[in-house]
DRENTORKOL-3810 file (N, C-alpha, C; in nm, 4 decimals):
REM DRENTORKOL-3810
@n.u->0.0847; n.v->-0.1180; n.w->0.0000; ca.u->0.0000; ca.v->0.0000; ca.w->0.0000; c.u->0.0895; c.v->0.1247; c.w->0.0000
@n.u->0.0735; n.v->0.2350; n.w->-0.0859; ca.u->0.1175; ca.v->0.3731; ca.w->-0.1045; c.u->0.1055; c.v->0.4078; c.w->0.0317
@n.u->0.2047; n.v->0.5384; n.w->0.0503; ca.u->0.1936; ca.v->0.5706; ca.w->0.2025; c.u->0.0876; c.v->0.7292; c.w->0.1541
@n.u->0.0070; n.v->0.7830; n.w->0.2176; ca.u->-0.0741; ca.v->0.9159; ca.w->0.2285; c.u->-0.0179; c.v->1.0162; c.w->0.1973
@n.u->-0.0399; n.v->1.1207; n.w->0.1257; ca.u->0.0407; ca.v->1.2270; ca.w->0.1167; c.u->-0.0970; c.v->1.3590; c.w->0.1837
@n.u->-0.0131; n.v->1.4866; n.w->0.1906; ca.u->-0.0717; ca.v->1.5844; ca.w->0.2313; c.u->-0.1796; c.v->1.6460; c.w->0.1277
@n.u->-0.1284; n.v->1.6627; n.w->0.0084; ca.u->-0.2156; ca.v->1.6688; ca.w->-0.0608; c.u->-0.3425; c.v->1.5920; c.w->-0.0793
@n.u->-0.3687; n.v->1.4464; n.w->-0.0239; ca.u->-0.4787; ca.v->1.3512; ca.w->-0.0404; c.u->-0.5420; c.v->1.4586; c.w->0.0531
@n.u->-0.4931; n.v->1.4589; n.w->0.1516; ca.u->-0.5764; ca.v->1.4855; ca.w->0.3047; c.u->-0.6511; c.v->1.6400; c.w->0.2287
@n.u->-0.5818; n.v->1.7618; n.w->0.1874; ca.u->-0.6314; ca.v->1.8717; ca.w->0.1536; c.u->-0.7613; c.v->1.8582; c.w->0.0302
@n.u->-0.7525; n.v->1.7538; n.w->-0.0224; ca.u->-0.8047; ca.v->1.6771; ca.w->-0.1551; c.u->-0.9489; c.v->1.6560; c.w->-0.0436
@n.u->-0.9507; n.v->1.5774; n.w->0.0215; ca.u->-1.0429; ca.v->1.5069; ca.w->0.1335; c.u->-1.1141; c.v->1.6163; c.w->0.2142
@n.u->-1.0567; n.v->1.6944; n.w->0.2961; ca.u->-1.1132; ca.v->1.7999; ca.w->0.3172; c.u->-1.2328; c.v->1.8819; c.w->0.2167
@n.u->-1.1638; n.v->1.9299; n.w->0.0685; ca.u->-1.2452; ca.v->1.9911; ca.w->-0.0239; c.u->-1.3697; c.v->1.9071; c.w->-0.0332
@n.u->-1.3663; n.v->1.7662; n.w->-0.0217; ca.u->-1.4328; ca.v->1.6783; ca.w->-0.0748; c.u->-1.5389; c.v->1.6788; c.w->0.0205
@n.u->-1.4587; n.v->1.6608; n.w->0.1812; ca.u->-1.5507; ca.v->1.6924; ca.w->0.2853; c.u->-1.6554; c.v->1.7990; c.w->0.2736
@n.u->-1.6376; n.v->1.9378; n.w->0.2886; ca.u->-1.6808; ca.v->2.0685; ca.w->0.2517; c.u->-1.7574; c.v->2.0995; c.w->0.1463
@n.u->-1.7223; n.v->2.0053; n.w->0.0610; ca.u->-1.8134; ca.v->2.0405; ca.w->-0.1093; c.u->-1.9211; c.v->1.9236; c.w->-0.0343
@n.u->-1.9411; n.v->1.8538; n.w->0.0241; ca.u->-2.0561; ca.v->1.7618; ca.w->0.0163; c.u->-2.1290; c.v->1.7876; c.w->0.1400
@n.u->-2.1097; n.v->1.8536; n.w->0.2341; ca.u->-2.1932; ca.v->1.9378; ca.w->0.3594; c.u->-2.2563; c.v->2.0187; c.w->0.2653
@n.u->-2.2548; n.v->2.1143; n.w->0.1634; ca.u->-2.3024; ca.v->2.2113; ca.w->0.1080; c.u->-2.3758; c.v->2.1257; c.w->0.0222
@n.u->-2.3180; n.v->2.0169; n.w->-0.0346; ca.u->-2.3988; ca.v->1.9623; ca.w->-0.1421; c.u->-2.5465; c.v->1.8616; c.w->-0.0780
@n.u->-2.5197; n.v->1.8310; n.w->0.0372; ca.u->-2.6553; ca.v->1.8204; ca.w->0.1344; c.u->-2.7544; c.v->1.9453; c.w->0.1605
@n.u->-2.7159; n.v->2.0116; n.w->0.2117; ca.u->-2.7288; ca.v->2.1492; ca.w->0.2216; c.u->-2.8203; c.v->2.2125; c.w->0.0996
@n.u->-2.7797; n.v->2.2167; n.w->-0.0377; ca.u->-2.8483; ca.v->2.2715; ca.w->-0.1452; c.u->-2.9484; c.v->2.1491; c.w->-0.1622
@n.u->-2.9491; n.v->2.0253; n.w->-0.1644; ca.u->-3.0714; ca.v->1.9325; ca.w->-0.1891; c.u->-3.1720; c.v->1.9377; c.w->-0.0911
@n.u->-3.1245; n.v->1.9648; n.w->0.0259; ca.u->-3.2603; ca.v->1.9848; ca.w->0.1275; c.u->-3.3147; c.v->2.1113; c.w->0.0937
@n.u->-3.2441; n.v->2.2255; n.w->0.0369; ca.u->-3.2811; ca.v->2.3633; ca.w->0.0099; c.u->-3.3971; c.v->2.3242; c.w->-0.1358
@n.u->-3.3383; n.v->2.2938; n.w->-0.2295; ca.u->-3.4036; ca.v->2.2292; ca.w->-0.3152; c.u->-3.5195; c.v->2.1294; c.w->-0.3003
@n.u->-3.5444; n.v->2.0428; n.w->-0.1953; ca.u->-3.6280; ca.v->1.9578; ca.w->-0.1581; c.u->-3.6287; c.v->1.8365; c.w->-0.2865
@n.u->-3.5083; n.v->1.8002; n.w->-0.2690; ca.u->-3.4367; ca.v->1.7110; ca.w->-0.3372; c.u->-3.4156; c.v->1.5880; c.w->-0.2472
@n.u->-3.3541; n.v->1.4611; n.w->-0.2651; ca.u->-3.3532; ca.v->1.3700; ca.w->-0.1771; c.u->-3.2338; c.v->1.3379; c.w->-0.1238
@n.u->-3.1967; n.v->1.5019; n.w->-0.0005; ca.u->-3.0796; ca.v->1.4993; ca.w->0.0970; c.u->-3.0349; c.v->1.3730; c.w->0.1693
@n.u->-3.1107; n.v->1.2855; n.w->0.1639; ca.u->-3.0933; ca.v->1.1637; ca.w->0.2642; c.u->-2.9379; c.v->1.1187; c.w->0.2069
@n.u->-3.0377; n.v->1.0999; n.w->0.0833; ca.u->-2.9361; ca.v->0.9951; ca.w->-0.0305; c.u->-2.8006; c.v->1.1127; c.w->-0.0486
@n.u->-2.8375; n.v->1.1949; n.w->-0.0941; ca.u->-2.7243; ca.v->1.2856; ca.w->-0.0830; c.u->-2.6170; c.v->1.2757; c.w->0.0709
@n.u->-2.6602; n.v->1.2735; n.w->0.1769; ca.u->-2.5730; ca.v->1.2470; ca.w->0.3234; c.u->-2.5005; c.v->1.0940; c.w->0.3229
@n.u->-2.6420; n.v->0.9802; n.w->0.2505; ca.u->-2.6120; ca.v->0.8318; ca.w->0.2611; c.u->-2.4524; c.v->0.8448; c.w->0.1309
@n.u->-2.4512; n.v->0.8774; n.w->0.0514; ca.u->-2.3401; ca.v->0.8752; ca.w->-0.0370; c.u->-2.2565; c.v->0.9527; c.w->0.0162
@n.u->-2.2071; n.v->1.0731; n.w->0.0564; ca.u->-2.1287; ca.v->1.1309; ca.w->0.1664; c.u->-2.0513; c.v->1.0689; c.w->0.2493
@n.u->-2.1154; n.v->0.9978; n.w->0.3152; ca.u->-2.0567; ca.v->0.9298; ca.w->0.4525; c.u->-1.9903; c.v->0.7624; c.w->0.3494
@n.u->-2.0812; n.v->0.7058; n.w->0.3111; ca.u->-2.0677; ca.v->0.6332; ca.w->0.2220; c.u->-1.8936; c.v->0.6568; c.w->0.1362
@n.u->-1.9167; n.v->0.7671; n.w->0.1294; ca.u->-1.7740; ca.v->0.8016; ca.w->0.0415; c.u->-1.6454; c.v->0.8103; c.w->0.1177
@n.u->-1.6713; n.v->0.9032; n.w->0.2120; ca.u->-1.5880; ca.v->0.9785; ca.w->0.2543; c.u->-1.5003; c.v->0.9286; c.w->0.4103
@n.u->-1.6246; n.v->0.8218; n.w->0.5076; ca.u->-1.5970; ca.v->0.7894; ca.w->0.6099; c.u->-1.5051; c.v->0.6058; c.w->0.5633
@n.u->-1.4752; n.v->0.5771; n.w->0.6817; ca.u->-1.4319; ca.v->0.4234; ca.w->0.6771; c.u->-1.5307; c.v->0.3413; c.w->0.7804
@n.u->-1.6488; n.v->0.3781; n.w->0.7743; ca.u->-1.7429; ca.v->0.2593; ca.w->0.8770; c.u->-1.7537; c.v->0.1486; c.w->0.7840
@n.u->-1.7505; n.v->0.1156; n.w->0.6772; ca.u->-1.7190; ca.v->0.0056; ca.w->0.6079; c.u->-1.5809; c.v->-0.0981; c.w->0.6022
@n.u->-1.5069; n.v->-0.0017; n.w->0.6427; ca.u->-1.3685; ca.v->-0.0556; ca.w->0.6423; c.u->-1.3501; c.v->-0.0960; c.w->0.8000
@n.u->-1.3660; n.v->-0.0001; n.w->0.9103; ca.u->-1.3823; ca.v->-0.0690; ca.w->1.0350; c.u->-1.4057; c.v->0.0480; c.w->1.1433
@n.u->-1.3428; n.v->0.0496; n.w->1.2456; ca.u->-1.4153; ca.v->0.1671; ca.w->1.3524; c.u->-1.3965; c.v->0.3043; c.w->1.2917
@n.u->-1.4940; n.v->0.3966; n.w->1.3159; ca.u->-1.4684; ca.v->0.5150; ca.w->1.2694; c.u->-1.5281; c.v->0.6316; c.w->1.4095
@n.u->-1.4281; n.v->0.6906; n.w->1.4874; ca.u->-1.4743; ca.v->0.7438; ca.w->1.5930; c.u->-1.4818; c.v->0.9383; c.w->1.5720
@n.u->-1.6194; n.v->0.9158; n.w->1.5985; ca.u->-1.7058; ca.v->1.0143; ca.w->1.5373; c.u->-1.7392; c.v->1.0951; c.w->1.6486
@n.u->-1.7138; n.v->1.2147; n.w->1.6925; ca.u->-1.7390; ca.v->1.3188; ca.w->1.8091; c.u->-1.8014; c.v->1.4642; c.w->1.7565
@n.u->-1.9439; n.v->1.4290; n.w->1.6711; ca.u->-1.9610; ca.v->1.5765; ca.w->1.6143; c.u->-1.9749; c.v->1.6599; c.w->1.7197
@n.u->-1.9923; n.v->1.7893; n.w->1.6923; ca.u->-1.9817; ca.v->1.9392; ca.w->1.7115; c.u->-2.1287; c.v->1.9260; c.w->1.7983
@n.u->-2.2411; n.v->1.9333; n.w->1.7701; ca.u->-2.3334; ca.v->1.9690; ca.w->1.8442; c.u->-2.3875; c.v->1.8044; c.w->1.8511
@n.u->-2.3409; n.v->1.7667; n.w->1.9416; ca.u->-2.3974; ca.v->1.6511; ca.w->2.0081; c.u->-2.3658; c.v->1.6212; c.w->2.1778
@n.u->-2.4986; n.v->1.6670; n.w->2.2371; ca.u->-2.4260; ca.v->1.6109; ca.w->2.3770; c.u->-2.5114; c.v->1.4753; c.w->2.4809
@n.u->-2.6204; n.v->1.4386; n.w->2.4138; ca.u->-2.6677; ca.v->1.3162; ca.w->2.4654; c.u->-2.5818; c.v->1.2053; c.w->2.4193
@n.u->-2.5902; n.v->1.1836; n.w->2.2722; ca.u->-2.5254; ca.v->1.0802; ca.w->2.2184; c.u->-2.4099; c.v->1.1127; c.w->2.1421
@n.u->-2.2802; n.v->1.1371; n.w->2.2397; ca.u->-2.2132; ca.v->1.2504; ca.w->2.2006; c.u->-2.1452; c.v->1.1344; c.w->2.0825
@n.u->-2.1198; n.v->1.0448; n.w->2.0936; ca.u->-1.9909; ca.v->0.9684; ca.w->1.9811; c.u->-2.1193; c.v->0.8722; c.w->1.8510
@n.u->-2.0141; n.v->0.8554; n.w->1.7606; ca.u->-2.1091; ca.v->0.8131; ca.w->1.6904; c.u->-2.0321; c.v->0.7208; c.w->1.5977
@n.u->-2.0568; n.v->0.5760; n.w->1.6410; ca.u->-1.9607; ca.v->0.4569; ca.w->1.6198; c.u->-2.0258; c.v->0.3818; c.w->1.4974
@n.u->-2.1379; n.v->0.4370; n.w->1.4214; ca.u->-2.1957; ca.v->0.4112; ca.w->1.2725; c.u->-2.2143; c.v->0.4499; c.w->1.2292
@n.u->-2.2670; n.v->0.4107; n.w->1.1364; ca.u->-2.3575; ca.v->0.4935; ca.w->1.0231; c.u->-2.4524; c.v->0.5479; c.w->1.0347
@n.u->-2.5506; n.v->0.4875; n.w->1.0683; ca.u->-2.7265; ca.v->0.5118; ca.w->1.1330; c.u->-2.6297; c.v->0.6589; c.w->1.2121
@n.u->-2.5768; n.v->0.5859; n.w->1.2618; ca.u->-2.5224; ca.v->0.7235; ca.w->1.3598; c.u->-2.4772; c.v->0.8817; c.w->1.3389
@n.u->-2.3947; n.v->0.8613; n.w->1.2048; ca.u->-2.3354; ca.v->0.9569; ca.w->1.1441; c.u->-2.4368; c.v->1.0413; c.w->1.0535
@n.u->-2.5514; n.v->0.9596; n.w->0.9748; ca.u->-2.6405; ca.v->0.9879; ca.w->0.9174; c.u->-2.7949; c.v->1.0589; c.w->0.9947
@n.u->-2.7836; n.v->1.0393; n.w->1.1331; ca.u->-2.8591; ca.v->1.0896; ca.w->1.1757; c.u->-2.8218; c.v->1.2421; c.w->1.2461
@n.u->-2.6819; n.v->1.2447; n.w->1.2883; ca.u->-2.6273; ca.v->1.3563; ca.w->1.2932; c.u->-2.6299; c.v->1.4385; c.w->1.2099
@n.u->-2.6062; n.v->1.4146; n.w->1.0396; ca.u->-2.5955; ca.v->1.4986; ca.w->0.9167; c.u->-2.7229; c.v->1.5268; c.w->0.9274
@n.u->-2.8220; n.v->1.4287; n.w->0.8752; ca.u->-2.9729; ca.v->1.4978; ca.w->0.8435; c.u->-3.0889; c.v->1.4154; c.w->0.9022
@n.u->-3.0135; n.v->1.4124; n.w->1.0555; ca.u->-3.1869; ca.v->1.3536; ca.w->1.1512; c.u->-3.3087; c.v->1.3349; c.w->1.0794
@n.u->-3.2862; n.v->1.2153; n.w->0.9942; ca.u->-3.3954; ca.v->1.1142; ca.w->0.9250; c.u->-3.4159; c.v->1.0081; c.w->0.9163
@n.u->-3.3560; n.v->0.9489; n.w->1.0069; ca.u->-3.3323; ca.v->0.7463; ca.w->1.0800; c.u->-3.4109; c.v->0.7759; c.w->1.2383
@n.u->-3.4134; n.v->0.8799; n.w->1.2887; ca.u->-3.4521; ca.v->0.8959; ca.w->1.4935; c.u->-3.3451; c.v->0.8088; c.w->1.5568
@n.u->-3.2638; n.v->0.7702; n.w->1.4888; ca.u->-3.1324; ca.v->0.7209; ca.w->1.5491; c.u->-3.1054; c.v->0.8166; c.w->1.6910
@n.u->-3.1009; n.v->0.9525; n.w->1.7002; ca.u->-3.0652; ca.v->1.0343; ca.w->1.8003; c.u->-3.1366; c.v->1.1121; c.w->1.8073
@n.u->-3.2588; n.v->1.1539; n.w->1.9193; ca.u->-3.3668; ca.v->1.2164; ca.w->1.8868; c.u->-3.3041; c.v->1.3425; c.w->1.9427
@n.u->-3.2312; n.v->1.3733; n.w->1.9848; ca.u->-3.1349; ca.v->1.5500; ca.w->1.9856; c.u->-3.1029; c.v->1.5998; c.w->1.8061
@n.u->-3.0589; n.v->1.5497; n.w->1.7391; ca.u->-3.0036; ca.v->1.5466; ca.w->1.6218; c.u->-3.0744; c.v->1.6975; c.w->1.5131
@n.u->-3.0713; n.v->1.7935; n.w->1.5184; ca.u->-3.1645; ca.v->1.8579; ca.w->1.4301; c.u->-3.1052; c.v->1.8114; c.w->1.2813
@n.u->-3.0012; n.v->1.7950; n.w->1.2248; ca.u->-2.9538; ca.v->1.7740; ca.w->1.0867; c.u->-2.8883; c.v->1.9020; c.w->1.0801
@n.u->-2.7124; n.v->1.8527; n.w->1.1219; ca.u->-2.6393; ca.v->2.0105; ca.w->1.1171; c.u->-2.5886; c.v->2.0299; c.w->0.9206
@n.u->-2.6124; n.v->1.8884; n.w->0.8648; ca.u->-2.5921; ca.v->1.9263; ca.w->0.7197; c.u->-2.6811; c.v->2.0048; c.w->0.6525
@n.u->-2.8007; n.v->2.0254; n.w->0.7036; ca.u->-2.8988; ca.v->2.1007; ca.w->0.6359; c.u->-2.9702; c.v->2.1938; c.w->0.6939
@n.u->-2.8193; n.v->2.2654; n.w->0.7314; ca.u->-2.8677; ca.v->2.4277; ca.w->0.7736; c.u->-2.8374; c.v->2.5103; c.w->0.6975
@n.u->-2.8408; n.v->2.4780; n.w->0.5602; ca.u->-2.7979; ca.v->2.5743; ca.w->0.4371; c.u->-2.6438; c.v->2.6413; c.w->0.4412
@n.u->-2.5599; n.v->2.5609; n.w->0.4624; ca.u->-2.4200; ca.v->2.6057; ca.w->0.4558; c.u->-2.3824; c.v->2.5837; c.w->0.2548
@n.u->-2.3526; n.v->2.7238; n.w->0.2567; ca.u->-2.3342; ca.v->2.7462; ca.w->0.1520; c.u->-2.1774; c.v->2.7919; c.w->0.1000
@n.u->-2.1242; n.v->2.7377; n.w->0.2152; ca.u->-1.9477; ca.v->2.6927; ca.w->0.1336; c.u->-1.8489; c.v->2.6308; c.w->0.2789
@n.u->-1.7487; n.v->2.5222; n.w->0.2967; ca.u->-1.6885; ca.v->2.5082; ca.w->0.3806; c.u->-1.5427; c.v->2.5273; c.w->0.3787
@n.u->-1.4565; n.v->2.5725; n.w->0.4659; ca.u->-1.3134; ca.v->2.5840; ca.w->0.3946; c.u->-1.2947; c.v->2.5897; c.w->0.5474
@n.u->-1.1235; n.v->2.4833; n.w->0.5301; ca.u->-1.0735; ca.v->2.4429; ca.w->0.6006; c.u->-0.9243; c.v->2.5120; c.w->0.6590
@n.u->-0.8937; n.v->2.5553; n.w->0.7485; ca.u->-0.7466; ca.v->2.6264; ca.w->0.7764; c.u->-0.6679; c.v->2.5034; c.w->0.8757
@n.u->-0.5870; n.v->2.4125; n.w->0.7975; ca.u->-0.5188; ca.v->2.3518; ca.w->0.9005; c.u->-0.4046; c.v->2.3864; c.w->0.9807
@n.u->-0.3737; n.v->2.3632; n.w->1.1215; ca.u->-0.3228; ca.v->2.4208; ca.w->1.1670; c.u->-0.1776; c.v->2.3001; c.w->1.1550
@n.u->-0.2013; n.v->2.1648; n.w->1.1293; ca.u->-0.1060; ca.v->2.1182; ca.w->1.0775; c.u->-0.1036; c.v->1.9827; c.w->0.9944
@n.u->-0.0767; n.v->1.9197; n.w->0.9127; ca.u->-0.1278; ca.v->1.7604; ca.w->0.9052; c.u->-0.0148; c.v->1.6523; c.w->0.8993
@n.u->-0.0547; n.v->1.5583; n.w->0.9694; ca.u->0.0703; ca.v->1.4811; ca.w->0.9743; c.u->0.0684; c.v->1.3474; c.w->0.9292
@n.u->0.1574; n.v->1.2816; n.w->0.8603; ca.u->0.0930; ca.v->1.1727; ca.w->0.7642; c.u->0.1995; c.v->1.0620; c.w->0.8349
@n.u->0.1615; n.v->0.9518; n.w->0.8388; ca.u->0.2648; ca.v->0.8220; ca.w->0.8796; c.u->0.2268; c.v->0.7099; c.w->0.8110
@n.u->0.2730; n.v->0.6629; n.w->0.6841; ca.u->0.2533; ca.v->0.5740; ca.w->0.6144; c.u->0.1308; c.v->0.5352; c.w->0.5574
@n.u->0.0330; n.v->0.4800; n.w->0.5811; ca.u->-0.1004; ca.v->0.4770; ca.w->0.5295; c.u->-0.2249; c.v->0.5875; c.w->0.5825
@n.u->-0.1712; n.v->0.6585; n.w->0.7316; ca.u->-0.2420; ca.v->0.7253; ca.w->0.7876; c.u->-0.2327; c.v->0.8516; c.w->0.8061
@n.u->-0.3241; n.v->0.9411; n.w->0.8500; ca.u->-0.3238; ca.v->1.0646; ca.w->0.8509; c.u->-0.3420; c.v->1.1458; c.w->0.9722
@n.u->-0.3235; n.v->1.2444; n.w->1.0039; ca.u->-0.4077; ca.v->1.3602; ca.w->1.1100; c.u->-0.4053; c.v->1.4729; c.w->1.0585
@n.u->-0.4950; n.v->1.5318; n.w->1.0857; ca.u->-0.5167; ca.v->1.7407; ca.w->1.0481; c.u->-0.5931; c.v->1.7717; c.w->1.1934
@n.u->-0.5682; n.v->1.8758; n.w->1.2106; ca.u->-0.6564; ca.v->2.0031; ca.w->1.3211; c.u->-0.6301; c.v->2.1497; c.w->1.2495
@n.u->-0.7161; n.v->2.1434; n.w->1.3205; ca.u->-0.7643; ca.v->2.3525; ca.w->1.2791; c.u->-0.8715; c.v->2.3375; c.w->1.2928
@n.u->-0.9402; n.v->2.5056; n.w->1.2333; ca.u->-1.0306; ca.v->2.5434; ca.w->1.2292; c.u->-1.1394; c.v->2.4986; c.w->1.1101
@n.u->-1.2489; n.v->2.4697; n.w->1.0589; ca.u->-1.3209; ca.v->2.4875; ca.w->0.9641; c.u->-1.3956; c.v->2.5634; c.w->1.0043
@n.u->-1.4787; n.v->2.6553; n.w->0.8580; ca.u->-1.5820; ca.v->2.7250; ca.w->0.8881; c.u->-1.6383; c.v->2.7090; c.w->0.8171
@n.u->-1.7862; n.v->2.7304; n.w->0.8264; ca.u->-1.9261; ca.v->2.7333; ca.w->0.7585; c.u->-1.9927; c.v->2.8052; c.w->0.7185
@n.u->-2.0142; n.v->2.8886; n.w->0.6021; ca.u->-2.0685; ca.v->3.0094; ca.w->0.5621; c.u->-2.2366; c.v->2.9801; c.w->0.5490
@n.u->-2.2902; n.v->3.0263; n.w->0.6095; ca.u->-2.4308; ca.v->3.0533; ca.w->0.6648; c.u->-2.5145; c.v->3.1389; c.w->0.5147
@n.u->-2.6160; n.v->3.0528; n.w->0.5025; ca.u->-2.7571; ca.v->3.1004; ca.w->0.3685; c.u->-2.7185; c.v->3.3171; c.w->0.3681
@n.u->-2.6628; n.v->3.3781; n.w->0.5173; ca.u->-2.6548; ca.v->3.5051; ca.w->0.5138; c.u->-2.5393; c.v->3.5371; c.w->0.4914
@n.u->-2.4550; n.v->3.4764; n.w->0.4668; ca.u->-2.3148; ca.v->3.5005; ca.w->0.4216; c.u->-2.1462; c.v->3.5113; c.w->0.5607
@n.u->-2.2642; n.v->3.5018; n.w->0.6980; ca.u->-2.1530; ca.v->3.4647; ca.w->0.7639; c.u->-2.1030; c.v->3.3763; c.w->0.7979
@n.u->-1.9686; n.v->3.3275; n.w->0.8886; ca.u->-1.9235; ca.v->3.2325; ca.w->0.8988; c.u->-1.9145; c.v->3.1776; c.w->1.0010
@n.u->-1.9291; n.v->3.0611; n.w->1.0556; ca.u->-1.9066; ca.v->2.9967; ca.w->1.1379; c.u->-1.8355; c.v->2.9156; c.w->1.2187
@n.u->-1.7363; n.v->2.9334; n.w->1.3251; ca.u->-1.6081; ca.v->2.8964; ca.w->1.3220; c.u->-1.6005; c.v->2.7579; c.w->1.4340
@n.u->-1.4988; n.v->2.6425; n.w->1.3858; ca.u->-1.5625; ca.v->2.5012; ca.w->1.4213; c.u->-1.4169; c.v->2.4802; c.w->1.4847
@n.u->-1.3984; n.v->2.3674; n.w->1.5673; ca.u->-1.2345; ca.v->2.3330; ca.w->1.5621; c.u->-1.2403; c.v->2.1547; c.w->1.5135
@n.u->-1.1763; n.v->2.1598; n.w->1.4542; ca.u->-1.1495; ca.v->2.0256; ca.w->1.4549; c.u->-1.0181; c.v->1.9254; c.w->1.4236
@n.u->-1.0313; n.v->1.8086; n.w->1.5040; ca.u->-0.9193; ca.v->1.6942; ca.w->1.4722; c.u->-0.9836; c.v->1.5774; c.w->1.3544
@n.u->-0.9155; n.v->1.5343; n.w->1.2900; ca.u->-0.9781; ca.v->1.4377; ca.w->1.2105; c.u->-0.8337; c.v->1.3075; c.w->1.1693
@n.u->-0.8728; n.v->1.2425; n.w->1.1570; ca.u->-0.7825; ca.v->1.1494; ca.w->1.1351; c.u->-0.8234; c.v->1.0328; c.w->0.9778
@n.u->-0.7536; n.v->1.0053; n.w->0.9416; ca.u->-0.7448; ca.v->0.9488; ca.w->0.7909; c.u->-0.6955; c.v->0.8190; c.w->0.7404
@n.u->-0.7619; n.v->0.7332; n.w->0.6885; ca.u->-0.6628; ca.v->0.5735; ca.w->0.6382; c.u->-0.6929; c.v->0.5414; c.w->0.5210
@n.u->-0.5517; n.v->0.5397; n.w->0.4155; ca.u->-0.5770; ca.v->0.4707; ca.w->0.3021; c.u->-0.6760; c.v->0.3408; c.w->0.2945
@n.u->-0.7665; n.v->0.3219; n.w->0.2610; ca.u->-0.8384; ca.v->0.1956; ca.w->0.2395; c.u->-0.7655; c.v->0.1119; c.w->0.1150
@n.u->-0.8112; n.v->-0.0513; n.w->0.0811; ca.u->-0.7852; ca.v->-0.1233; ca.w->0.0020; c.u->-0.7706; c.v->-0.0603; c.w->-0.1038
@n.u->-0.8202; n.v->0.0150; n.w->-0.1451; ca.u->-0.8093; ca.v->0.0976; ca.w->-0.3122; c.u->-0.7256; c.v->0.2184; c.w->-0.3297
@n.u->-0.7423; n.v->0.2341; n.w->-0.2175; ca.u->-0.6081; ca.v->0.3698; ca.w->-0.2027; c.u->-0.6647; c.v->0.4504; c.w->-0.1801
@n.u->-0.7994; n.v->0.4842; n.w->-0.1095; ca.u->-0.9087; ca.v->0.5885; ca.w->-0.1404; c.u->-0.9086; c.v->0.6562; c.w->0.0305
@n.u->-0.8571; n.v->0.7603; n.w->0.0487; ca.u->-0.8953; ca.v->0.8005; ca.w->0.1811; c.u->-1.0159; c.v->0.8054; c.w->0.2609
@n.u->-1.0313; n.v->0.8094; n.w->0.3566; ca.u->-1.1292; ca.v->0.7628; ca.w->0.4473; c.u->-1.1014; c.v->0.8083; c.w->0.5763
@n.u->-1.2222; n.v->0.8977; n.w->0.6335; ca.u->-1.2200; ca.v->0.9381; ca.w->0.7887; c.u->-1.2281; c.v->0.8245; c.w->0.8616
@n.u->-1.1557; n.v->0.8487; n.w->0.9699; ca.u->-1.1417; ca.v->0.7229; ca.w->1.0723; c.u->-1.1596; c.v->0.7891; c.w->1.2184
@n.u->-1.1567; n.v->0.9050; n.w->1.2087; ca.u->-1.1557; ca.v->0.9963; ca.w->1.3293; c.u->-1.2108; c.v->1.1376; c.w->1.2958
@n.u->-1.3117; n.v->1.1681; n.w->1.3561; ca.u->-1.3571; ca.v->1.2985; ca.w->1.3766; c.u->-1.3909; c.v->1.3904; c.w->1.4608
@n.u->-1.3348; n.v->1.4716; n.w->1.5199; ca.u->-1.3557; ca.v->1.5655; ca.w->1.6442; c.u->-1.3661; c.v->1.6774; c.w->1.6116
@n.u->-1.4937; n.v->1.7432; n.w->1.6774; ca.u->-1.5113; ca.v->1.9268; ca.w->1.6299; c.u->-1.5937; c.v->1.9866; c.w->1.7554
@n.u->-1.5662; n.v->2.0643; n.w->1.7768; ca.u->-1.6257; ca.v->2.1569; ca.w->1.8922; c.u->-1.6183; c.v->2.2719; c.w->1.8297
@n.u->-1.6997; n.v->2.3963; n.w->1.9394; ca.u->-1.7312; ca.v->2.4952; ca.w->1.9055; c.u->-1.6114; c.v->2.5421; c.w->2.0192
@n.u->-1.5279; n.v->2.6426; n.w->1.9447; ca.u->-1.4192; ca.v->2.7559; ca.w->1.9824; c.u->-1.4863; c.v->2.7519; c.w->2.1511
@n.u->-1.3844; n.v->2.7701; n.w->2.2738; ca.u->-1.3896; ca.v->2.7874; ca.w->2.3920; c.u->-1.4638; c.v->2.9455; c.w->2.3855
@n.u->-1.5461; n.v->2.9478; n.w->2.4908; ca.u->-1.5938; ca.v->3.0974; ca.w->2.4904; c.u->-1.5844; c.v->3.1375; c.w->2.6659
@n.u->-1.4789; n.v->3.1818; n.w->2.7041; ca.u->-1.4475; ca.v->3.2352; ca.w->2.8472; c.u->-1.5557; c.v->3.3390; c.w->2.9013
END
């Protein structure tokens, strides 16, 4: 197996970010966001490949999220998998971009942290922190394996 480069991970990110928005415009559209989130995660995560430890941003009953059902109900609360869940993919984020603060690659695997933000249907932004972690799969195809995001400390 190829070892990860930095560029995959920045590649992955875009990919990340273009498909929150691309949920985002199908629920705006009243299009079928589900399927749009189910191919997302589908793509982008490794719950197919094996654990994928999932700590979204606004979750505090069922704060981790060790599936799919799981991950999918976080994006667009339409399984009742987590009845807290409003669907943070389809709050009309209409662009995501990522500032890493560093990424570090070790042979098949990855890490990034920083900030992402979320530009809001009104044009502002929304500022996230996150860790994420990364594994070449069988095909060579990156894959989240780790996800952590909180909202910036507010003293």
């Amino acid at each position: 197996m190829s070892d990860i480069t930095k560029d995959q991970i920045v590649e992955a990110q875009q990919a990340w970010g273009d498909g929150i928005v691309r949920i985002a415009k199908a629920h705006t559209d009243g299009e079928n966001f589900e399927q749009v989130a189910r191919d997302h995660i589908e793509t982008l995560y490794g719950y197919a490949q094996g654990p994928v430890l999932f700590k979204p941003t606004l979750a505090a009953e069922a704060q981790f999220r060790s599936s799919f059902e799981g991950a999918l109900s976080y994006f667009v609360a339409t399984n009742n998998e987590c009845p807290e869940d409003k669907g943070f993919a389809i709050k009309g984020w209409t662009a995501v971009r990522f500032e890493n603060v560093d990424i570090i690659t070790s042979g098949s695997t990855a890490m990034a942290m920083g900030n992402y933000f979320f530009t809001t249907p009104e044009g502002d932004e929304v500022k996230v922190e996150y860790s994420f972690g990364y594994a070449l799969d069988a095909d060579g195809n990156v894959r989240i394996n780790l996800h952590h995001s909180s909202m910036p400390y507010a003293p």
